[in-house]
N, C-alpha and C positions, 0 to 999 in steps of 0.2 A: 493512560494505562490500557493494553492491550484486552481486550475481553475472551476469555477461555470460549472457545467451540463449544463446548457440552460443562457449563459452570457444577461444580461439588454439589450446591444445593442452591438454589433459584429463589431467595427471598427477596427481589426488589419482583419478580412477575407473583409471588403469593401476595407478596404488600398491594400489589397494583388490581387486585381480585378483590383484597378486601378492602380498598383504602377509604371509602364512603363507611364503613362500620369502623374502623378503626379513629378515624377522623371523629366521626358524633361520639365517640368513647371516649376520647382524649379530651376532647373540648367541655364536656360535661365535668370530667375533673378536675379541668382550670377553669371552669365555671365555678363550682360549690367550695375548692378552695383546699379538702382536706385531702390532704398526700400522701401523708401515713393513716392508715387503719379507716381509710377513709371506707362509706357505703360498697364500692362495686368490688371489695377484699372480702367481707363477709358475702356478697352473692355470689362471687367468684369460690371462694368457700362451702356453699352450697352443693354448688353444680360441678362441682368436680368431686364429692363425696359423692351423691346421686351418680355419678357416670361411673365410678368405680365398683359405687355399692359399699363403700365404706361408711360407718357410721357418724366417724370426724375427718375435719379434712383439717390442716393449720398451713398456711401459704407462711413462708420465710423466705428470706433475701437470697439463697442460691440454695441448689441441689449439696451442696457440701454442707451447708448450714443445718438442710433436713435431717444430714446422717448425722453432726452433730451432736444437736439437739434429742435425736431419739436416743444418742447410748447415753447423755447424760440426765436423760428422763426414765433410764433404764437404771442409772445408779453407779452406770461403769468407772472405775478407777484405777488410781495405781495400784499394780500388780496383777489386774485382769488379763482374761485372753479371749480374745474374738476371732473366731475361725474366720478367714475368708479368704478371697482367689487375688494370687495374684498377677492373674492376667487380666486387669485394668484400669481404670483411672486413678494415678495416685492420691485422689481424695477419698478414696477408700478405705486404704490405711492410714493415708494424715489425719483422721480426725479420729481414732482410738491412741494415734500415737502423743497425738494435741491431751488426752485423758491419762497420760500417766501407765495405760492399758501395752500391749501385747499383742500384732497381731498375726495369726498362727495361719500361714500359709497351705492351703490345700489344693493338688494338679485339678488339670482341668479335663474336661472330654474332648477327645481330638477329632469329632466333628462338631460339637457346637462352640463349642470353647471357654463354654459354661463349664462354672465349679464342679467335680466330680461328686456325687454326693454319695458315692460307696464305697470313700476315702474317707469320710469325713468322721466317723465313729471315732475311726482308729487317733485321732488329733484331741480329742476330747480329754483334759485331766479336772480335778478339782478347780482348778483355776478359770476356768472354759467359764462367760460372762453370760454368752450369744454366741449367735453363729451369723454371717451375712453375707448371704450370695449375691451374683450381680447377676442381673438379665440384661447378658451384655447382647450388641447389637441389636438390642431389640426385639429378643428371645427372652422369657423366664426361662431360668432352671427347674430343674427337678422338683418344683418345691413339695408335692407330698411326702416323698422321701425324706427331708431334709425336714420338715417336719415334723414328722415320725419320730427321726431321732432326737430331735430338741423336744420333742414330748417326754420320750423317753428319760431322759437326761434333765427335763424339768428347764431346756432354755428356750430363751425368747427367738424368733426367729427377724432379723428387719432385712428386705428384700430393697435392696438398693438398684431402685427403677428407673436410674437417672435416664436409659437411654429407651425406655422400655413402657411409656405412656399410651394405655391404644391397645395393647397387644395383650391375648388373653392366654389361660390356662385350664385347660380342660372346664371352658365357659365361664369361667370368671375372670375379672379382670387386672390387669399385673396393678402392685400399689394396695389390694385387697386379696392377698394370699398367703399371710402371715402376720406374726405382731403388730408389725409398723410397716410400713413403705413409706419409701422414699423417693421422690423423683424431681426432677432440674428444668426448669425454665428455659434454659440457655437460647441464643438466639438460634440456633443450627440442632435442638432440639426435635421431635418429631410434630413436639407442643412448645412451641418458643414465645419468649418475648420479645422485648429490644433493648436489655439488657440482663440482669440476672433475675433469678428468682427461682422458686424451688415449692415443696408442699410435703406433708409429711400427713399419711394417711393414719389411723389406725381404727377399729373396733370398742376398744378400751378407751372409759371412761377417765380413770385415773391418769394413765399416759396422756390422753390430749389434754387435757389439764394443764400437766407439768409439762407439756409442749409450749401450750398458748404462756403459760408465767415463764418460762427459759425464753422465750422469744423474746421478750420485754423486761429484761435484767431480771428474768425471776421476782417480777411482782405481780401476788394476785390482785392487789389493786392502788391504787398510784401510792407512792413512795413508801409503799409496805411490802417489803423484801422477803418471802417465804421459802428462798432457792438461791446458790448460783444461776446466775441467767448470762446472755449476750444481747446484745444489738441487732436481732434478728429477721427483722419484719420487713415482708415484701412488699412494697410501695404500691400506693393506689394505681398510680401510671400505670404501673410495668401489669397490675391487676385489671385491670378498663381492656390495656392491648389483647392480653389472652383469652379475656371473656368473647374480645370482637371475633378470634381466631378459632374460639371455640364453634362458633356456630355453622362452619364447615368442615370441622375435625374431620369425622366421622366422613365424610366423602373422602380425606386426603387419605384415611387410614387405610381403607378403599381402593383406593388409587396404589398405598405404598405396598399393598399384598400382591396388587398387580403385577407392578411392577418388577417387582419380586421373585414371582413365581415365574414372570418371562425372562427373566434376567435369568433362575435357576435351568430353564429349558435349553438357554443358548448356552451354557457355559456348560449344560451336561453333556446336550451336542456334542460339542467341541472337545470333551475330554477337561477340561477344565475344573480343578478339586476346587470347592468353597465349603463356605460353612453351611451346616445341612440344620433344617428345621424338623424340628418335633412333629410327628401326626396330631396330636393332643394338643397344641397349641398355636397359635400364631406368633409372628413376629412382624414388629414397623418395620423393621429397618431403618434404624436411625443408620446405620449403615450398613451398605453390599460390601461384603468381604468375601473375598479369593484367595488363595494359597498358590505363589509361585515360587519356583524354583530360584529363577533370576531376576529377581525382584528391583533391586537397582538397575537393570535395564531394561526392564517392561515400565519401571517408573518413567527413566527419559525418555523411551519413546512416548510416551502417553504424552511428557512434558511438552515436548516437541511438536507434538501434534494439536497441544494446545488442551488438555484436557487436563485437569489437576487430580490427583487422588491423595490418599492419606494414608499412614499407618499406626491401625490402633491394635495393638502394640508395641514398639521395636522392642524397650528392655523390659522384661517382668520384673514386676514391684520388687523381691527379693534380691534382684541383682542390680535396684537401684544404689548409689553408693549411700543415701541414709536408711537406708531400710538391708542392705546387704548382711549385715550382723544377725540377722532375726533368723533368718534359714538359709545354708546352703542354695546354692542354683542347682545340683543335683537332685535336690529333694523336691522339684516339679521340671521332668524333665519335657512333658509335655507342653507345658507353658514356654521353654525353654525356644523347643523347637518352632510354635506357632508364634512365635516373637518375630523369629528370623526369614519365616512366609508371609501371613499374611501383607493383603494390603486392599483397601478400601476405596471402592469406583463410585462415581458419580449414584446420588441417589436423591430423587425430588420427586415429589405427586406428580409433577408436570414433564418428568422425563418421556419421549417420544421413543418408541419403537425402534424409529431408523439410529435414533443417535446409539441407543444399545446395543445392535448391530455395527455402527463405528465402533463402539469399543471394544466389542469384542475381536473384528477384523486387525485392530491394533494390536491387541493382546498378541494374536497367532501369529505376527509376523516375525519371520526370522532374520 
């Protein structure tokens, strides 16, 4: 298999930085034996409440599991409604849709791409459960605003952070900027493992409770059932690998604002529209996104040239065909539009200077 010039995201050279910590982490686990809920789950548990600043932390089996778990520790059911964006990953809506729930589509901002949040009052009826924004690309949203109004209105806000681990808001940190947060393990995450896994933040005593018992079929203690629960819990392994990965986070985050902001330099240069970041906050960049015109052929050429890119996201959730019923495609036309632009460039701690300059060379040619 050919190898890409400039690879989407470079996890065999971050494995090869960390492979001596990741190694004594893995082996310690098949050393003591326990797989599930083993020891380095609850210190993994620790230290990523400490890096958020969140009070609990509860690690589960994937970033969909976390969102889950929080609206059904929230109480969500049939015939609820949960505001949220649907310019994202369809586990956003599949997991209110998995509850019998409603979920109430609102446009996005057509420079971040993030949920509008001076839309969002107007969505609100008696039915309205929550609200849950995404910090997509690895940007939070507006969240004062946004909770403002859920103050206002008496709901809970869960900040679904799958891509958004690392990146702050107005100094604090996304995962700890509302009820609950949520965010994703995945391996092509900011914070990945090597398989799935996820974490559900929050403040509240009562919710991580009824998180930690819904992880484990809803028992508070063995075969004493206090809840519907699932099968939830993120494996010691996949918990050992992140702990090892954690301990140069914090420089890749470093690395990914860099990058970041040189990426934003060359493509402002150049005329080149992208998604633009807040002054008030950072973003990872789990992924660079751009906005072209001709997007099917800046893609082959890219392909051509050997460099892969992605788009996150061609259809918005409402115009998916099981989610199409719920709203109009007219009634987010912004979503609509930045469906049929965007597309998403190469993005790694260790991307180099010149190679961002190839891409962008790429991009301009006619």
């Amino acid at each position: 298999m050919t190898q890409p010039l400039i690879p989407f995201i470079d996890l065999k050279a971050q494995y090869k930085a960390l492979e001596q910590q990741i190694r004594q982490r893995i082996d310690a686990v098949l050393e003591h034996g326990q797989y599930i809920l083993g020891p380095e789950v609850k210190e993994l548990e620790d230290k990523l409440a400490i890096y958020t600043g969140s009070k609990h932390c509860i690690t589960v089996a994937s970033g969909t599991e976390a969102l889950l778990m929080s609206l059904m520790a929230l109480g969500i059911s049939a015939g609820d409604e949960v505001i949220t964006t649907p310019f994202t990953f369809v586990a956003t809506a599949e997991v209110i849709v998995l509850l019998g729930a409603k979920p109430v589509f609102v446009d996005i901002e057509p420079d971040t791409c993030n949920i509008a949040a001076h839309l969002i009052e107007a969505k609100i009826t008696e039915k309205t459960k929550a609200i849950m924004p995404v910090s997509l690309y690895g940007q939070p949203a507006d969240m004062d605003e946004i909770n403002a109004i859920a103050a206002k209105y008496n709901l809970p806000v869960i900040e679904d952070a799958a891509q958004s681990f690392g990146a702050t808001y107005k100094g604090k940190k996304s995962c700890n900027l509302s009820t609950l947060g949520c965010t994703s393990f995945f391996p092509s995450k900011p914070l990945g493992c090597y398989g799935d896994g996820g974490a559900i933040f929050t403040d509240d005593d009562g919710l991580a409770q009824a998180c930690r018992e819904i992880r484990v079929h809803g028992q508070s203690r063995r075969y004493y059932h206090t809840r519907v629960g699932v099968g939830g819990r993120m494996d010691t392994l996949q918990c050992a690998i992140v702990l090892a990965k954690l301990e140069r986070f914090d420089w890749e985050v470093e690395q990914r604002l860099l990058i970041g902001q040189r990426y934003n330099q060359l493509m402002d240069d150049a005329g080149i529209q992208r998604v633009q970041q807040r002054e008030d906050r950072t973003s990872v960049f789990a992924q660079y996104t751009i906005m072209v015109e001709n997007r099917s052929e800046v893609e082959a050429r890219l392909k051509a040239a050997g460099v892969p890119t992605a788009v996150h996201y061609p259809i918005p959730l409402n115009e998916q065909p099981a989610y199409q019923h719920l709203c109009c495609a007219d009634c987010t036309p912004i979503a609509k539009d930045r469906a049929q632009h965007v597309m998403s460039l190469p993005m790694d701690p260790l991307l180099s200077y010149s190679s961002q300059r190839q891409l962008l060379e790429l991009i301009n040619q006619n």
